[in-house]
C-alpha positions as a Markdown table, in Angstrom:
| # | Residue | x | y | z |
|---|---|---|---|---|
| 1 | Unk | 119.4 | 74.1 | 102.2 |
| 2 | Unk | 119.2 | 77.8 | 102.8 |
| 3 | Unk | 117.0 | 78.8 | 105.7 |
| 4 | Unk | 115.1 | 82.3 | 105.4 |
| 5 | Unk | 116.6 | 84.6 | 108.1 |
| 6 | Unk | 113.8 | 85.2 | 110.9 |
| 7 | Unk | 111.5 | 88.0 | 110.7 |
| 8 | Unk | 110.8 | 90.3 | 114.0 |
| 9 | Unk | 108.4 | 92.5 | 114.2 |
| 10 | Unk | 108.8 | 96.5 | 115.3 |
| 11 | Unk | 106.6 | 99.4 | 115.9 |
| 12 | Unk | 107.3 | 102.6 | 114.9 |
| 13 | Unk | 106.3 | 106.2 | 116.2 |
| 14 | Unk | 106.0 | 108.8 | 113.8 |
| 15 | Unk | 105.9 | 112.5 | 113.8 |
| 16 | Unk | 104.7 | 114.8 | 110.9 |
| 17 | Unk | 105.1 | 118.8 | 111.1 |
| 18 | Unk | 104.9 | 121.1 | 108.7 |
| 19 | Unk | 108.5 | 122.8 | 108.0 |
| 20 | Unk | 108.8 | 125.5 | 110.5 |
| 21 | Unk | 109.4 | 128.1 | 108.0 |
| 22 | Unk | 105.9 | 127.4 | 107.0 |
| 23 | Unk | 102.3 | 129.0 | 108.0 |
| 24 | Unk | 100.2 | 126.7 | 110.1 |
| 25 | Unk | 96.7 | 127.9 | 109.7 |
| 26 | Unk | 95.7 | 125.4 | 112.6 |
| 27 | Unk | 98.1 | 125.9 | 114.6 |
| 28 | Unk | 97.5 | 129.4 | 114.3 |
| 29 | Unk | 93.6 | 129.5 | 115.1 |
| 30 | Unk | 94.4 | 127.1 | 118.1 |
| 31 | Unk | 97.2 | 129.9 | 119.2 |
| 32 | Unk | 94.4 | 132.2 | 118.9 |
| 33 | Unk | 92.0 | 130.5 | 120.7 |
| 34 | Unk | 94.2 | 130.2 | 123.6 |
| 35 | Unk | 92.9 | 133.8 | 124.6 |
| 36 | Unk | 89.7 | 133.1 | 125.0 |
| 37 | Unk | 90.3 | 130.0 | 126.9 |
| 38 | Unk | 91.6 | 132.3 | 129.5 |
| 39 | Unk | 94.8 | 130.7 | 128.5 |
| 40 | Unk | 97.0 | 133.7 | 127.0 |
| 41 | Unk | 100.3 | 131.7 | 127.9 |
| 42 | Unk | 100.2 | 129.1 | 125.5 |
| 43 | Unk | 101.2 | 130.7 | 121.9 |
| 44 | Unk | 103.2 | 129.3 | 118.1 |
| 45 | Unk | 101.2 | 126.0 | 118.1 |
| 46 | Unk | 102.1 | 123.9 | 115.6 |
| 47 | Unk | 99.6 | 121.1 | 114.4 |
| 48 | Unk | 101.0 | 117.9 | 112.9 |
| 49 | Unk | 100.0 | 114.2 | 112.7 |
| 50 | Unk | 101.3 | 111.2 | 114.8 |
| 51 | Unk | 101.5 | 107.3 | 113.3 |
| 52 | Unk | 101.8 | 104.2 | 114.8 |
| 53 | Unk | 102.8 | 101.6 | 112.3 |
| 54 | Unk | 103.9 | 97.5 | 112.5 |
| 55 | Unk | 106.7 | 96.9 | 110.1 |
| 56 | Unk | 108.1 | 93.0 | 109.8 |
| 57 | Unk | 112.2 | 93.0 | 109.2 |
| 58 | Unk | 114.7 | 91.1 | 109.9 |
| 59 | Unk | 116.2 | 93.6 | 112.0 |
| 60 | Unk | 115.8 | 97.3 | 113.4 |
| 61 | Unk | 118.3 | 99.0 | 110.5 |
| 62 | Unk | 115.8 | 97.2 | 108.2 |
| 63 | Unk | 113.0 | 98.3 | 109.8 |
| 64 | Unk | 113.8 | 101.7 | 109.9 |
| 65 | Unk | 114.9 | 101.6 | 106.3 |
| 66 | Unk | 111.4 | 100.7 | 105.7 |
| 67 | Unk | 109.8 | 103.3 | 107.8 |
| 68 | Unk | 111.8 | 106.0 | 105.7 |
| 69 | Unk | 110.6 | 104.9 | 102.5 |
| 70 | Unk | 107.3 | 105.1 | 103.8 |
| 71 | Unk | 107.6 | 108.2 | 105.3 |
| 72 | Unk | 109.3 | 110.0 | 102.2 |
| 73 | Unk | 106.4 | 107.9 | 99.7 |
| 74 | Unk | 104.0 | 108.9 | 101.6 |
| 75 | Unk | 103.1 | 109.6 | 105.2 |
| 76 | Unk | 104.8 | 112.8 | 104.7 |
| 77 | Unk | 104.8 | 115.6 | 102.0 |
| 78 | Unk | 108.4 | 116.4 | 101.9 |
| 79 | Unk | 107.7 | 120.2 | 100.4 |
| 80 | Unk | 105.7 | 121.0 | 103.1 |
| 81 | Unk | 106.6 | 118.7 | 105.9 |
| 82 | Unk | 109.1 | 117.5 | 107.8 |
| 83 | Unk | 109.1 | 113.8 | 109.8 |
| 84 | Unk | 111.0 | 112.0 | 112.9 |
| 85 | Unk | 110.6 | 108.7 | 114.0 |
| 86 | Unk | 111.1 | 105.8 | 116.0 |
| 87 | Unk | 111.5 | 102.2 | 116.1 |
| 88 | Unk | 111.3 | 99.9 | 118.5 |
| 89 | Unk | 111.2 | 95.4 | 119.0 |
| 90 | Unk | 108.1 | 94.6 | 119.6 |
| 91 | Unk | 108.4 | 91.4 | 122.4 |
């Protein structure tokens, strides 16, 4: 009798920019705006997107095999942008 190997569960942090040899057009108005928040410091903002997922493996090297795939089929548009991420166990 073959017993199925036992599932954990992770979460996974994920961060989408666009490449930085690309324009930002938001992170460009936001640079912008900075000035007229009295805020001239801040300047080259760069506007991505940031996802949370749950992904069920059997372990992390799974799980982050998984969050890859995801990543590269779609939470990220590979010509445009670039993604990091991490896993963790969830207790």
């Amino acid at each position: 009798m073959h017993l199925l190997p036992t599932m954990k569960n992770f979460r996974a942090s994920i961060d989408v920019m666009p490449h930085d040899n690309l324009l930002d057009p938001q992170g460009k108005a936001v640079t912008g705006a900075m000035g007229n928040l009295g805020l001239p410091e801040i300047s080259g903002v760069r506007i991505g997107k940031h996802i949370t997922l749950q992904v069920e493996a059997k372990d992390k090297k799974a799980a982050e095999a998984k969050v890859d795939e995801a990543c590269k089929k779609l939470l990220a548009n590979q010509i445009m942008e670039k993604y990091s991420f991490s896993v963790e166990e969830l207790a």
